[in-house]
N, C-alpha and C positions, 0 to 999 in steps of 0.2 A: 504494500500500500504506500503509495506518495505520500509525503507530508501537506501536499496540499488538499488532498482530499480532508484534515479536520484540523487545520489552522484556521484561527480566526482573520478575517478579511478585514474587520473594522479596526484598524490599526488606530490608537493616540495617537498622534505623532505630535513636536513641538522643537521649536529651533535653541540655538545656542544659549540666545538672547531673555530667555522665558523666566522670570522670576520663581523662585521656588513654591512660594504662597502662593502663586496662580498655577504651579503641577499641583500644589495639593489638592487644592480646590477642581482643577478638572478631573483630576484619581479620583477626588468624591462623588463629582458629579456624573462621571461615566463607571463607575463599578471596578476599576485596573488599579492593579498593584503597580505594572509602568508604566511609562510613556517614551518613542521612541525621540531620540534628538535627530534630524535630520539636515542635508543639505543637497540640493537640488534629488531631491528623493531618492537619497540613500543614507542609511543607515549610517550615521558617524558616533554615534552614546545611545545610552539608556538610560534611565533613570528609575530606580523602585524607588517603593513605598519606604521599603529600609535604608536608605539612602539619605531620603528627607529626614529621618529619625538620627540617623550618625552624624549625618552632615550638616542640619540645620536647626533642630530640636534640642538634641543633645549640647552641643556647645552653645547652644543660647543665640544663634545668629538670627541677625531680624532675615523674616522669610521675603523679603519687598527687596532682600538689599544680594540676595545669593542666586545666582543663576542656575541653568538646568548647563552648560557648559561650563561650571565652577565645582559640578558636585557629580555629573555623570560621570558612568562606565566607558572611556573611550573604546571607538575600536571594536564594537560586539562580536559575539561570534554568531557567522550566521550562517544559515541554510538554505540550498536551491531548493525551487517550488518541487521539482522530480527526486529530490534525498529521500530515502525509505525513510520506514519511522523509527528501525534500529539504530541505520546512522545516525539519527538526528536526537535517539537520546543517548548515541556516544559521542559525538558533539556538545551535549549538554554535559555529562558527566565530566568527560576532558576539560571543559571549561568550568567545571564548577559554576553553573549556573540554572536557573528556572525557569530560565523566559528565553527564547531563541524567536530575531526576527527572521523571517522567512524573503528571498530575493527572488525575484525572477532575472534572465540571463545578461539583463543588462544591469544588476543590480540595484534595483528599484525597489523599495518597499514592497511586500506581494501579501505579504500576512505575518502570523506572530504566532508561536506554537508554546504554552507550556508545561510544565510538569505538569497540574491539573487535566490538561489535556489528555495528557499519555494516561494518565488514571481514569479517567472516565473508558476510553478506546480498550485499555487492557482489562477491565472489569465487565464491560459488555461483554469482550469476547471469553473471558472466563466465566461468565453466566451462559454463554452459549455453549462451550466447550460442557458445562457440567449439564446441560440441560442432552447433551448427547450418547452422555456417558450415563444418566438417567436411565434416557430409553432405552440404552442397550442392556443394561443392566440388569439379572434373570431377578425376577417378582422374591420377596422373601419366604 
């Protein structure tokens, strides 16, 4: 299965420039733990939820006064729309991370896959797998 088959398409995205207290506020407002940073649409930072917590919470910093380019992940690691979904969570593990944005071949923003995802997809199909093992299963 392609990664692009259950990466999410509604991608945050937000530029260099974006004060932090405005990612917090749209992480609230849209339901995301990140938001990507971008520059002519591709993938240049990330920024979680945990980030604004280390970076801007924690040490007391006014959130009006720190940017999403002062506090991202540069550099993400990311994945083609065609990456299996095994590569794409040994991509994730190798980078130690939970959120992988997704490119298509020109390296464009395409979508955004993460752990959560892979949990949903591997529990379906482990409820499927057991729903076969069920059937075959001889009566007690």
């Amino acid at each position: 299965m392609a990664i692009d088959d259950i990466a999410r398409t509604d991608v945050v995205t937000t530029h260099r420039e974006q004060s932090a207290g405005n990612l917090a506020t749209v992480m609230s407002e849209e339901g995301v733990g990140s938001v990507i940073v971008e520059e002519d649409d591709r993938p240049v930072g990330i920024v979680t939820d945990r980030d604004l917590v280390i970076e801007v919470l924690e040490p007391r910093a006014d959130p009006r006064e720190v940017t999403a380019g002062e506090i991202m992940t540069p550099d993400p690691a990311t994945v083609p729309t065609h990456a299996g979904v095994f590569e794409v969570a040994e991509t994730m593990f190798d980078a130690s991370v939970r959120r992988v944005p997704v490119v298509d071949e020109r390296g464009s923003i395409a979508g955004i896959v993460t752990l959560d995802d892979f949990l949903v997809l591997f529990t379906d199909e482990l409820g499927s797998l057991a729903g076969v093992i069920e059937a075959e299963s001889p009566p007690y």
